[in-house]
C-alpha positions as a printed NumPy array, in Angstrom:
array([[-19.341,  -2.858,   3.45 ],
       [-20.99 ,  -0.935,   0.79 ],
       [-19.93 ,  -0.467,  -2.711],
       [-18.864,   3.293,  -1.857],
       [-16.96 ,   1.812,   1.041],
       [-15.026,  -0.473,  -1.082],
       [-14.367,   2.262,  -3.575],
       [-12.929,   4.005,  -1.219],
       [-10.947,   1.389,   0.278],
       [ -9.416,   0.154,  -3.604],
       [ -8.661,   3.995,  -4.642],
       [ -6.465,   3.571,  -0.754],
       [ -5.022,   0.197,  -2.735],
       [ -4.002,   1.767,  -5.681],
       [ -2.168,   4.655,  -4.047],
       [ -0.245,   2.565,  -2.086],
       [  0.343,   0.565,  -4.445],
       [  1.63 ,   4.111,  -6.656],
       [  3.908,   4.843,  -3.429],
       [  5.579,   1.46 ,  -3.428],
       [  6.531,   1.269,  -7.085],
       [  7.638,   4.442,  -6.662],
       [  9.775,   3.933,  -3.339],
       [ 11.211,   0.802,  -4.917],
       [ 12.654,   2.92 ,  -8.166],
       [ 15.353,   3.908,  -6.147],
       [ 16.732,  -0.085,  -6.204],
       [ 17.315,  -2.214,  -3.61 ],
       [ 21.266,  -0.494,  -1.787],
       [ 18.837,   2.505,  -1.369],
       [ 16.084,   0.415,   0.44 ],
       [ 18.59 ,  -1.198,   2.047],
       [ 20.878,   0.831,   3.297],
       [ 18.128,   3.645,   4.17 ],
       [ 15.834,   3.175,   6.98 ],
       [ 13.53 ,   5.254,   6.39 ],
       [ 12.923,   3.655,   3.118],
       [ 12.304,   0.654,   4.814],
       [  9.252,   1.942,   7.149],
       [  8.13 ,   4.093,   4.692],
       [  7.383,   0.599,   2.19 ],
       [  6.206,  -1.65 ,   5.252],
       [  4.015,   1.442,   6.175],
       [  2.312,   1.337,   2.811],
       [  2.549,  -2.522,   2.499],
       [  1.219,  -2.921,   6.186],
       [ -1.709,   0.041,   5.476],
       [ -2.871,  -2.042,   2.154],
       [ -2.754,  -5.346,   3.853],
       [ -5.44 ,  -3.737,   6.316],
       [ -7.581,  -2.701,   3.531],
       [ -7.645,  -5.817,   1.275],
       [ -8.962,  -6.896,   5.025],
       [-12.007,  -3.978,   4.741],
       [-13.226,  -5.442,   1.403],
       [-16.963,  -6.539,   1.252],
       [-16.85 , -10.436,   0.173],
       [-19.496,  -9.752,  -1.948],
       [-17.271,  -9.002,  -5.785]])
């Protein structure tokens, strides 16, 4: 992957990283008692988790 690739792919890091803290503000009854709360974080968590996978090995 090139080093534009993986710029691209951290800047997709960060803002899901931004979405979670923010998602998570609301405390933990809200996450858990609201379901779409729930996919909404294991969308963002499950989206990063792909792009740490994208990375170039090479930093």
């Amino acid at each position: 992957m090139s080093e534009n690739g993986d710029k691209v792919y951290l800047s997709y890091i960060l803002e899901c990283i931004t979405n979670i803290e923010e998602l998570t503000q609301s405390g933990r009854t809200v996450i858990n008692n609201d379901r779409h709360y729930r996919a909404a974080l294991l969308y963002y968590l499950q989206t990063m988790a792909e792009a740490t996978q994208r990375l170039s090995d090479k930093h």
